[in-house]
C-alpha positions in Angstrom: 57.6 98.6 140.5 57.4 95.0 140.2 55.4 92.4 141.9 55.2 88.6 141.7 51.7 87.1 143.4 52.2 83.5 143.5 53.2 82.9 140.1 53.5 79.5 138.5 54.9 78.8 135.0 54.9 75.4 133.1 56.8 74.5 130.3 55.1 71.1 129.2 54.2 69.6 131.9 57.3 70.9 133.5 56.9 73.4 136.2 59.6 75.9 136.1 58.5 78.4 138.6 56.9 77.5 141.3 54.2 79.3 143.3 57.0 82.4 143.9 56.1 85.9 145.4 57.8 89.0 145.5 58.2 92.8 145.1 60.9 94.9 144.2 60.7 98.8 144.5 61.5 101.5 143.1 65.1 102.1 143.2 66.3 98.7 144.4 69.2 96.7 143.2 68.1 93.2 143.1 70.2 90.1 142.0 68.5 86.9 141.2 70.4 84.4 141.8 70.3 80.6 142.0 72.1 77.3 139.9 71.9 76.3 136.7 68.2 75.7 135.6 67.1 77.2 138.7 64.3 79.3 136.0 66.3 82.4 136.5 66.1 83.2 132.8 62.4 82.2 132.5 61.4 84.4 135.5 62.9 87.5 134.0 61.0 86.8 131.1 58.1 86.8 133.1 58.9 90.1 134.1 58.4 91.8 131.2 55.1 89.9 129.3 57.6 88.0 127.1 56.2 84.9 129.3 53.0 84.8 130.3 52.0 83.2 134.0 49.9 79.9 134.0 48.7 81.3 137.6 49.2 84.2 139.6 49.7 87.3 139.0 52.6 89.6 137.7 52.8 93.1 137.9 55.3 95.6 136.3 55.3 99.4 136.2 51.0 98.9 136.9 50.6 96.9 134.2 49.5 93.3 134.7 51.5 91.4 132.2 49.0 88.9 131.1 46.4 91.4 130.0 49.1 94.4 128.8 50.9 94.4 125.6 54.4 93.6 125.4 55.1 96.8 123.5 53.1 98.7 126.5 55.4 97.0 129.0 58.8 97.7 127.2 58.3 101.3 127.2 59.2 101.4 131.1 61.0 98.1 131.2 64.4 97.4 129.6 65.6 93.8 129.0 69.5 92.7 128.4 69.8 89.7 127.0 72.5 87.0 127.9 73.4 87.2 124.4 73.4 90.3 122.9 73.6 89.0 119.7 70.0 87.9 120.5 68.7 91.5 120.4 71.3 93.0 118.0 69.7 94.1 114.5 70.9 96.8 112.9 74.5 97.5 110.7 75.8 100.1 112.4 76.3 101.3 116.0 74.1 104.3 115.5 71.4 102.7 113.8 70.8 100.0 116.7 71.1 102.7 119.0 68.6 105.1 116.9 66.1 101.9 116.1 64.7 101.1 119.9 64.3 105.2 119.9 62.5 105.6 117.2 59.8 102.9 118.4 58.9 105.0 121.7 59.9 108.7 120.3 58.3 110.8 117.5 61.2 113.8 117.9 64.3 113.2 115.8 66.4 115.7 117.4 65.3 113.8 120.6 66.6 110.7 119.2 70.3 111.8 117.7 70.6 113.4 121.6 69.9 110.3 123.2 72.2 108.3 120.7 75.0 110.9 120.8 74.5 110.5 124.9 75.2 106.3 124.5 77.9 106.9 121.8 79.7 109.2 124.5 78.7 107.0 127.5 80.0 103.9 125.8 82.9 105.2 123.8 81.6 103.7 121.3 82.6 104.6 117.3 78.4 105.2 115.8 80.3 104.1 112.5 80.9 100.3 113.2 79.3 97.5 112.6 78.3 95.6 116.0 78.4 92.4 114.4 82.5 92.8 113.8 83.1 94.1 117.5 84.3 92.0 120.5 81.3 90.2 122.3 82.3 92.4 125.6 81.4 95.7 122.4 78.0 93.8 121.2 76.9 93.6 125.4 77.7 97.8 125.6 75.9 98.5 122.3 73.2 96.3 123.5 72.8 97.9 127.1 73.4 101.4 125.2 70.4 100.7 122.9 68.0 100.3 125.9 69.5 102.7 127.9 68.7 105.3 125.7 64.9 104.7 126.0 65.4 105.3 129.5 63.6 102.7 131.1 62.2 102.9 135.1 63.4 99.1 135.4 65.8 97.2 134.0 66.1 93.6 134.0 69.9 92.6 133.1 70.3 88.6 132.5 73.9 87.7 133.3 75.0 91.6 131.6 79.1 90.5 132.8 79.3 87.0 131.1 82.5 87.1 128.2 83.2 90.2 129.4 87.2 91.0 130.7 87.7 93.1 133.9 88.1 96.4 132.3 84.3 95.5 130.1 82.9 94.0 133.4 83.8 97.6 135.1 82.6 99.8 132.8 79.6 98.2 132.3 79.0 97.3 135.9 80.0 101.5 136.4 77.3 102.5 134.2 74.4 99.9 136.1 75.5 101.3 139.5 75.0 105.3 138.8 72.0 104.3 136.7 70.6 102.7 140.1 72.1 105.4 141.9 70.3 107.9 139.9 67.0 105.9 140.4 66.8 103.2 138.0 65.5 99.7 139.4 67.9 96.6 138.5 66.8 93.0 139.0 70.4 91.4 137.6 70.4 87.8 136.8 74.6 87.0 137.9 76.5 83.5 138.5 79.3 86.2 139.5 79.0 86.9 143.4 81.7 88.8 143.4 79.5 91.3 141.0 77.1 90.9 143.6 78.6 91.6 146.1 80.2 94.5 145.0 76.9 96.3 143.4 73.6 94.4 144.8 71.7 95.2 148.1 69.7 92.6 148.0 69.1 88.7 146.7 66.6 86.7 145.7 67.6 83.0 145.5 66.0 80.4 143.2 66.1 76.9 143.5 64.1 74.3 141.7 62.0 76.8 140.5 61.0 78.2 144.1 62.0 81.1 145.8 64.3 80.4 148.9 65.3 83.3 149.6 65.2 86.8 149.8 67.2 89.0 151.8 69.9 91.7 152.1 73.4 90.5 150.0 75.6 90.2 153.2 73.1 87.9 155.1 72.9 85.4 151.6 76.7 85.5 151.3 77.1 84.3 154.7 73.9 82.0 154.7 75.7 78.6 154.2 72.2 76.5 154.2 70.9 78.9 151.5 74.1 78.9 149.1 74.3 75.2 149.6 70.4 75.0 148.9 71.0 76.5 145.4 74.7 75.4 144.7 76.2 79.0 145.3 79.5 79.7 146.4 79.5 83.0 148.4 82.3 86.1 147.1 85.8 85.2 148.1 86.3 87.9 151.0 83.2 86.6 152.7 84.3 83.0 152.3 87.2 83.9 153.8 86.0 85.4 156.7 84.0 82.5 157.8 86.3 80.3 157.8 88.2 83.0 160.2 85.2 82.7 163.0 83.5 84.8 164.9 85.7 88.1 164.5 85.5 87.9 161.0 81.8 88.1 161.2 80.9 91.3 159.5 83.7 91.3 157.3 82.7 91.1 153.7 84.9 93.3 151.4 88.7 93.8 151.3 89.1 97.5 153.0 86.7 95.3 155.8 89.1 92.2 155.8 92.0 94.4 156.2 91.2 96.6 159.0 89.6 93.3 161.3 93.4 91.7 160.3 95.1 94.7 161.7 92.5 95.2 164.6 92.9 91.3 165.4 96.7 92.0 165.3 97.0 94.8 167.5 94.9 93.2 170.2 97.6 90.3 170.7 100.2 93.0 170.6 98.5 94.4 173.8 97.5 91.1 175.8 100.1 90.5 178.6 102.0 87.5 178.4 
């Protein structure tokens, strides 16, 4: 689905990523993570041909991004911005919705079904305007807009930032039965307790180079690696650390809880 062959990328004479390699497949759910400047942002971008490699090689959906077009690429790739107002074009919610559509589709009644789909998805009013909504609206009639075009991978670059809990869920709800359904997600999050709750799997960037890469639990637990890229690991798995050994395979609250009572009931039984 996606592959990085030792890719390098200079800005200047600035080397923002750094000789990296990796492959995600179909159907994964992979955060990037790593600390400000790390070239989280700039690798996504490389993901879909909006950056092109100075070496190696970058593959996405077959095509190899430095010889494919950028339109080619977008048809199977999908790309939220940190910012929807970045990607946001259109005066109405139905119209953004309707204008990725009508660049990949030729059948109108094709097109209203897909936008009546996001509108209903979303709960979003097709009449607004997106540029009056909430920045937590503008990020779901973004992700609606590309979601409609149905794309095999989508790259989402911090999708939960400004958004309040019940934005972060729904949004977040929508990701997770896309992936479950068999959508590929490569999410760019500072947020590890978004991670943690949705991710399988990390890769961690630092300086530009890939540290990392490995199952969510093992990262969150990982303290050389979180230090190594100024992460802070989700709170239940923090907590459990700093509990010892029999916390060792905690990592979520229902996890937490039943170690507390098993821990508990253990003393009750040892003899005096």
């Amino acid at each position: 689905m996606l592959r990085f062959d030792g890719v390098s990328f200079y800005r200047g004479s600035e080397k923002i990523i750094n000789d990296v390699s990796f492959e995600i497949d179909r159907g994964d759910f992979a955060a990037l993570l790593g600390e400000n400047g790390a070239g989280k942002s700039t690798l996504c971008r490389l993901c879909n041909g909006l950056l092109k490699p100075d070496s190696g090689r970058v593959t996405v959906c077959g095509n190899d991004t430095s010889s494919a077009k950028t339109s080619a690429i977008a048809r199977n790739v999908g790309f939220l911005f940190q910012n929807p107002d970045r990607q946001l074009c259109q005066n109405t919610v139905r119209k953004e919705i309707l204008f990725g559509l009508e660049h990949v589709l030729s059948d109108r009644a094709e097109m209203e079904s897909r936008t009546e789909e996001m509108l209903e998805m979303f709960s979003l009013d097709g009449k607004r305007d997106p540029f009056g909504m909430s920045r937590g609206e503008r990020q779901q009639v973004a992700l609606a807009s590309i979601l409609a075009c149905k794309p095999q991978l989508l790259i989402l670059d911090e999708p939960t930032t400004g958004l309040d809990y019940r934005e972060c869920v729904t949004i977040m709800g929508i990701i997770s039965r896309l992936n479950a359904e068999g959508t590929t997600i490569l999410m760019v999050s500072h947020d590890m307790e978004v991670v943690g709750d949705f991710a399988e799997r990390a890769l961690v960037l630092s300086g530009g180079r890939l540290v990392a890469d490995a199952p969510v639990r093992r990262i969150m637990k990982d303290a050389q690696i979180l230090d190594s890229a100024s992460l802070l690991p989700a709170q239940i798995p923090a907590l459990a650390m700093s509990l010892g050994d029999n916390f060792s395979d905690v990592f979520t609250v229902d996890d937490m809880a039943a170690q507390v009572e098993s821990v508990c009931a253990k003393k009750e039984r040892a003899p005096l």
